[in-house]
C-alpha positions as CSV (number, residue, x, y, z in Angstrom):
1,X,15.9,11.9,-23.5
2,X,13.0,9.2,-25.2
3,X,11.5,12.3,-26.9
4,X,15.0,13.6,-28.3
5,X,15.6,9.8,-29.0
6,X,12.5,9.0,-31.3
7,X,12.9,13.3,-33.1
8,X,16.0,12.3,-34.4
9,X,15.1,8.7,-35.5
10,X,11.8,11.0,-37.3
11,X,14.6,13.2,-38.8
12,X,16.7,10.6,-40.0
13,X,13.5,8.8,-41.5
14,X,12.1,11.9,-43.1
15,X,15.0,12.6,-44.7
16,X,15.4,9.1,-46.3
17,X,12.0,8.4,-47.1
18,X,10.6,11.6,-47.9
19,X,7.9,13.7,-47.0
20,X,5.1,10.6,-47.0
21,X,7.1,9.4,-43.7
22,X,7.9,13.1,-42.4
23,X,3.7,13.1,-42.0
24,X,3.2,10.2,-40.7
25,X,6.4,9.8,-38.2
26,X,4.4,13.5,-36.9
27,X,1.2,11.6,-37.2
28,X,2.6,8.9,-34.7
29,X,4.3,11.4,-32.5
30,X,1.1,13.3,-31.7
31,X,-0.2,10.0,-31.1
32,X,2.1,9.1,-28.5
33,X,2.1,12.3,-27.0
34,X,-2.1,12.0,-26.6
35,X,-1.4,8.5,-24.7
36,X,1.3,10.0,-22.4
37,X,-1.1,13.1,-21.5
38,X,-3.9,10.4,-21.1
39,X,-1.9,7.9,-18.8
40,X,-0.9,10.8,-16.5
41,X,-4.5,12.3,-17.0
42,X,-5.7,9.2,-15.9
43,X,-2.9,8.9,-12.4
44,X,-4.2,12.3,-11.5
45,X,-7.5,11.5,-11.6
46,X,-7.0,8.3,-9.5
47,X,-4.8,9.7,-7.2
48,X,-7.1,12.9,-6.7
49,X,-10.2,10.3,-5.8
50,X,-7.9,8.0,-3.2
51,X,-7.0,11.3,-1.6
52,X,-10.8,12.0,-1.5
53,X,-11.8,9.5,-0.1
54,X,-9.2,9.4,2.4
55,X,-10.5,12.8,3.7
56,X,-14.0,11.7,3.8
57,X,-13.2,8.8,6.2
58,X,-10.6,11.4,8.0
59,X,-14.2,13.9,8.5
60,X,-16.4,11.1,9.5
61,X,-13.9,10.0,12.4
62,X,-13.5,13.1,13.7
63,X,-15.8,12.9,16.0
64,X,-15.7,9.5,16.9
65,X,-12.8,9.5,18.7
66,X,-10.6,7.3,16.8
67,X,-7.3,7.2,19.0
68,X,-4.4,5.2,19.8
69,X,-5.4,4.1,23.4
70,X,-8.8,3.4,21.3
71,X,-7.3,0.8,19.1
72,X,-5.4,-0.7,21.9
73,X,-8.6,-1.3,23.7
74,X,-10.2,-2.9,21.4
75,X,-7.8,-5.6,21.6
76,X,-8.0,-6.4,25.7
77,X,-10.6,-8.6,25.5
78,X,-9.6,-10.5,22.9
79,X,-6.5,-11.2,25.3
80,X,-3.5,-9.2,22.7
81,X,-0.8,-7.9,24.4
82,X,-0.9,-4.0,24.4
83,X,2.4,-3.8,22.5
84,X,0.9,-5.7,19.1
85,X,-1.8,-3.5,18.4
86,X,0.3,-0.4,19.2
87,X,3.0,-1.4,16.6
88,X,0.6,-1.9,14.3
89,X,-1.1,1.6,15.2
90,X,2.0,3.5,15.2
91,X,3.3,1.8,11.6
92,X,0.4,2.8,9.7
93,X,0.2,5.9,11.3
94,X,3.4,7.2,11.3
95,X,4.2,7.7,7.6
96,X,2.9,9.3,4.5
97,X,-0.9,9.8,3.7
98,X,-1.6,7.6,7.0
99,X,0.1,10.4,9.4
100,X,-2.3,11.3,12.0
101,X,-5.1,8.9,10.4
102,X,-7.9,7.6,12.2
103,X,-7.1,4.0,12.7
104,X,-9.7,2.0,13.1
105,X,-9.3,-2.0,13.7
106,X,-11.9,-2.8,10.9
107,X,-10.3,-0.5,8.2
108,X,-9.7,-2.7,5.7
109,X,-6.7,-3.5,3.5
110,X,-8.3,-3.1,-0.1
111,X,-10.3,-0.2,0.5
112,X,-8.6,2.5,3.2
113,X,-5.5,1.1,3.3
114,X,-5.2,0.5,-0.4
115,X,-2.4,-2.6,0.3
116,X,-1.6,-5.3,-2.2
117,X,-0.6,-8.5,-1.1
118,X,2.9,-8.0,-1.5
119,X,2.6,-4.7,0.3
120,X,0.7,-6.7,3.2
121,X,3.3,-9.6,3.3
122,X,6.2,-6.7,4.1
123,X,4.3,-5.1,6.3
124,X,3.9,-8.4,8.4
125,X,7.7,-8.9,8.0
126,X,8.6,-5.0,9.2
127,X,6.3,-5.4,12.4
128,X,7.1,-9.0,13.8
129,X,10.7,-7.6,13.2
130,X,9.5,-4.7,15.4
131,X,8.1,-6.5,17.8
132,X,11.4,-8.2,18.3
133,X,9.5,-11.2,17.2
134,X,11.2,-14.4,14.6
135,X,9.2,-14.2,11.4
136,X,7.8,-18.0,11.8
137,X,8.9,-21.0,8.7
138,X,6.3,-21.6,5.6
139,X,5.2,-24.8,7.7
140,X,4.5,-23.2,11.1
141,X,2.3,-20.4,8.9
142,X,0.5,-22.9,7.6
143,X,-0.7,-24.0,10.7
144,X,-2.6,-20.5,10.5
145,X,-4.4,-21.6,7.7
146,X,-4.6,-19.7,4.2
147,X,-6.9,-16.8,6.1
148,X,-6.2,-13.2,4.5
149,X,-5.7,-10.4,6.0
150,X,-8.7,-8.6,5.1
151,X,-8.6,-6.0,8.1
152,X,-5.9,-4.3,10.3
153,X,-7.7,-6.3,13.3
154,X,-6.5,-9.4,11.4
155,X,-3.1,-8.4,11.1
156,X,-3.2,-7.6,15.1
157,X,-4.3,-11.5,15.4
158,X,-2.0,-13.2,13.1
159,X,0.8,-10.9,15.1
160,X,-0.5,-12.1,18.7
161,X,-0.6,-15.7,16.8
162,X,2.8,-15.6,16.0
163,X,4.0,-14.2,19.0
164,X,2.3,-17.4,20.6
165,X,4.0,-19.8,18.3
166,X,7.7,-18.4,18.4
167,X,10.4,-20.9,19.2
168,X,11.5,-21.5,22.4
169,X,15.0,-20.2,23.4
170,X,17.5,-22.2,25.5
171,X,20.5,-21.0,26.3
């Protein structure tokens, strides 16, 4: 639509200006058409190295035993109820790239997980709502501190944190 768009504006301009636009407006047009190939040249290659790396980790776990009941153990002693760190498991393992993935507690946000902020933030919102948990008020999460959620075991704490400051229900 955009390229039939811009051929007819070219048209229309190379018919009033002459040939001296007709050259460049095709000048311009191979121009864009070398950034477009670039940009998605450029997604491809990024996207072929995430998924690269992804199977590297996925081979190098293999035979470590990276499991589910794994995970939740390695939240007992710290004293986190078995249902936090299973959530959190079964959300980043059960969709897309992250089906079946290796989970470990220090896989880190930037670099396995590739999560921005924002995609962190809803990610905390989705699994308190799972736990059945109320998403605490800007001044009890303050409380917390400004700590970042550099690993998926610090997700699991802020969760268990949360879970400990939740309001108390009378009815």
């Amino acid at each position: 639509m955009v390229f039939g768009v811009m051929t007819l504006i070219m048209q229309a301009a190379s018919q009033h200006f002459g040939e001296v636009v007709r050259r460049t407006a095709r000048a311009e047009t191979a121009a864009i058409l070398y950034i477009l190939c670039g940009t998605i040249l450029l997604a491809s290659v990024f996207t072929l190295h995430h998924y690269l790396k992804l199977r590297q980790v996925r081979r190098q776990r293999k035979n470590e035993d990276f499991t589910r009941e794994k995970f939740i153990d390695s939240f007992r002693p710290l004293g986190v109820p078995d249902a936090i760190p299973a959530t959190v498991f079964d959300h980043y393992a059960s969709h897309g790239v992250w089906k079946d993935f290796p989970l470990s507690p220090e896989d880190t946000y930037s670099k396995v997980l590739t999560d921005g902020p924002e995609d962190i933030e809803s990610d905390a919102r989705v699994l308190v709502e799972r736990l059945g948990l109320l998403f605490p008020p800007e001044y009890i999460r303050r409380e917390y501190g400004d700590k970042p959620f550099v690993t998926v075991k610090d997700m699991v704490l802020w969760l268990d944190w949360v879970r400990q400051h939740q309001p108390v229900r009378s009815w």
